[in-house]
C-alpha positions as CSV (number, residue, x, y, z in Angstrom):
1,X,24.2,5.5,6.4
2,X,23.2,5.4,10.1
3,X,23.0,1.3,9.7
4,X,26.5,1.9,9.4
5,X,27.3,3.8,12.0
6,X,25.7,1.6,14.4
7,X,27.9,-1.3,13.1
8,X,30.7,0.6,13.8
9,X,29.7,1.7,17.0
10,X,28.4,-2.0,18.0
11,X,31.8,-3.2,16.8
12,X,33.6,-0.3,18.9
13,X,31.8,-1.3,21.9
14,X,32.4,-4.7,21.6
15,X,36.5,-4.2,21.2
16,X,36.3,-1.9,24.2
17,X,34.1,-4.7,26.0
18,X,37.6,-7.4,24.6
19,X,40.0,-4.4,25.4
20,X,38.3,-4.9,29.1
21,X,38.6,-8.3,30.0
22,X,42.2,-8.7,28.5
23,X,43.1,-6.2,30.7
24,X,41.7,-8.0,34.0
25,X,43.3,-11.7,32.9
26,X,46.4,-9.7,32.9
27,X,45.4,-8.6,35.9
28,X,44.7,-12.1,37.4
29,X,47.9,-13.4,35.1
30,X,50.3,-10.9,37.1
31,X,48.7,-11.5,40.6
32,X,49.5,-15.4,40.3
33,X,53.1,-15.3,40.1
């Protein structure tokens, strides 16, 4: 049971971590027009 919660937690970290650096190229993607 906790093995699976820390998958799910490891793989929620690692969208936030995604959800992050999308959010800065978009960033970087709106500044260069």
């Amino acid at each position: 049971m906790s093995a699976k919660v820390q998958k799910v937690t490891s793989i929620k970290k690692l969208a936030c971590i995604i959800h992050r650096q999308a959010q800065y190229l978009n960033l970087f993607e709106e500044n260069s027009d």
